[in-house]
N, C-alpha and C positions, 0 to 999 in steps of 0.2 A: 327092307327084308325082314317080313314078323316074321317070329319062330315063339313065343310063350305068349300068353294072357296071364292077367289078370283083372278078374272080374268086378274087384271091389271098384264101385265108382270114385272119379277124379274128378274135380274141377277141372277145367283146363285151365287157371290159374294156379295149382298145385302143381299139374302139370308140368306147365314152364318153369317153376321155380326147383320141382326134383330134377329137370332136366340139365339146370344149371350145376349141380353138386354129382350127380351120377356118374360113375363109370362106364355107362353102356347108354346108349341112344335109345328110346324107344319113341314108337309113332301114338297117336293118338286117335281115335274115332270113340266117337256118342260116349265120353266119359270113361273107355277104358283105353287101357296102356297096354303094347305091343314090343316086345323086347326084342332086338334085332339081333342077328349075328352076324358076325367078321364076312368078311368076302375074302374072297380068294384072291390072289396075285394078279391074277389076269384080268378081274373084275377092276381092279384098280388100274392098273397096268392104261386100261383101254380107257379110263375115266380121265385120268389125267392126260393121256395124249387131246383127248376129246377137248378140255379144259384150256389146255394150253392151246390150241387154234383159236376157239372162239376169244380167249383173252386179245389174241394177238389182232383178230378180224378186227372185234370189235371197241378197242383203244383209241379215247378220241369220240364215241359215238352218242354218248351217256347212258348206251348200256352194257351191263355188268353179268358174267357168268358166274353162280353162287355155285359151289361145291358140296359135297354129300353132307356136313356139317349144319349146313343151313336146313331148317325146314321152311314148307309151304303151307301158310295155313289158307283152310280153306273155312270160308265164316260159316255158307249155308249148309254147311253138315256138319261142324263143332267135328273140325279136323286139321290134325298134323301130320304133313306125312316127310322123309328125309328122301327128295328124289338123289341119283347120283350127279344131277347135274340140271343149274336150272339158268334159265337169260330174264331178266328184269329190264325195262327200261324205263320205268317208274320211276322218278322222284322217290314216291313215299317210299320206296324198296330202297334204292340205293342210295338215298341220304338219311336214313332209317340205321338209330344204333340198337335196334331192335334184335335177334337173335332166330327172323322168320324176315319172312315175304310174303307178301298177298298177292302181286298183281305180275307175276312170271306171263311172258310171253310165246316161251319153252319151259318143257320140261325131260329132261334124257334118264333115261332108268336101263339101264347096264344087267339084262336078264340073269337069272341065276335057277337052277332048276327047282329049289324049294320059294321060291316065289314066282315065276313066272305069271303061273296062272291065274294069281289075283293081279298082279300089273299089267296082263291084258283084261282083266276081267273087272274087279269089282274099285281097283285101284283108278285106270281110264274113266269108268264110269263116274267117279268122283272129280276125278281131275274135269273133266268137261262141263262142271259148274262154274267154273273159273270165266267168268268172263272175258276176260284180257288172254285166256292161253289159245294160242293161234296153232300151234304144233305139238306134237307129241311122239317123241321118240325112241324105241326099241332096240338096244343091241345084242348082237348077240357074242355071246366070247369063245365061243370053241370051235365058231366056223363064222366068215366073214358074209356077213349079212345084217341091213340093216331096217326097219318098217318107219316112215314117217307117218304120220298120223294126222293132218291137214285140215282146219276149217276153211270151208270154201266161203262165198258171198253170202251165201244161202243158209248159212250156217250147222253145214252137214259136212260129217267128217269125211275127207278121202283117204284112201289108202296108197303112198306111194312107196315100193320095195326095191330095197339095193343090192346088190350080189356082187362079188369080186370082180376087176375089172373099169367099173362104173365110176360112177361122178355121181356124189351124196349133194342134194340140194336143199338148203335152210332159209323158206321162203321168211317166214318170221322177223329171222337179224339176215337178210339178203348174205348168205352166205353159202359157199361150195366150196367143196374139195375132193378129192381120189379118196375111194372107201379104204384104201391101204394105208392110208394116212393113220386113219383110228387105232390102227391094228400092227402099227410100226414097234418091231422089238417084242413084242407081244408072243411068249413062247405057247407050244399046242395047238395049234391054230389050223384046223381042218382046208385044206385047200380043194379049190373045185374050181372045173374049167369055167373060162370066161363065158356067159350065157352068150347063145344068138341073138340074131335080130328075134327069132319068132317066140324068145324069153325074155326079152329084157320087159325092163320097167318100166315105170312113166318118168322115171329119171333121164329115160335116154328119148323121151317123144314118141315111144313105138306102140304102149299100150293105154286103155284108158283106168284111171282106176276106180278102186270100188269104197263104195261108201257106204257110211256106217250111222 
């Protein structure tokens, strides 16, 4: 979540080490620093439900879900970014006393309305240098919906959307669950009827999706 600049250039070895004494997180691209700010209750709220499943999925599997703390770096654009939620099933990631990861196989970013628009935007587009990231995920917090973001064989992204009611599917760490799982306890939370057959997603087999 950026919210300030600053323009002076960083090493990304200063970087890492203001990040270790800092009070506040910030992200990193081409040598400037990105100050973040607090999320909201619900943003967490939905982060940690999220967190707690796949810990539980995937215990025993040798892969690990990093939490908002963690960053991703990503080498070929001299970047850090702190997703809300990421899966590794890398060695180098999760036997790494490092303070990042490189090789996420997911990655989930918990929308917020002053960032949205680059975490679909200029944020994905960075993320899909990632060799290793197989999905990409979208939620939303103030009405139950959710966008997977899918590399196919081909290596083109699909688009697969979930809406209340549905079955959220995590080809990546073979994982599924009910979308109200995410969103359990979770106060504000806009409700809307269960879609039809001639709205559902590709979540439910009915449509095909789109790529990107």
């Amino acid at each position: 979540m950026i919210a300030h600049k600053n323009y002076l250039y960083v090493s990304p070895e200063d970087y890492l080490e203001g990040e270790k004494v800092s009070n506040i997180k910030h992200e990193y691209r081409n040598g400037q620093i990105y100050a973040m700010v607090g999320a909201k209750n619900t943003h967490v709220m939905i982060a940690i439900n999220f967190a707690t499943l796949l810990r539980n999925h995937l215990r025993g599997t040798g892969c690990f879900p990093f939490v908002s703390d963690t960053k991703v770096r990503i080498e070929t654009g001299n970047l850090f970014y702190y997703p809300d939620l990421a899966v590794s099933c890398d060695e180098r990631d999760t036997h790494s006393l490092e303070d990042f990861i490189r090789f996420p196989v997911l990655v989930i970013e918990v929308l917020s309305p002053s960032t949205e628009a680059f975490d679909r935007g200029g944020k994905f587009a960075d993320y899909r240098a990632l060799d290793s990231l197989q999905e990409y995920v979208l939620i939303c917090q103030d009405r139950i919906s959710v966008e997977c973001y899918r590399r196919n064989s081909q290596g083109r992204w699909e688009l697969y959307s979930y809406r209340e009611g549905q079955e959220i599917e995590l080809a990546s760490v073979n994982f599924s669950c009910e979308i109200a799982a995410l969103y359990e306890d979770v106060p504000g939370i806009t409700k809307e009827d269960a879609p039809d057959a001639g709205t559902r997603g590709r979540g439910d087999g009915e449509e095909e999706p789109q790529f990107f």
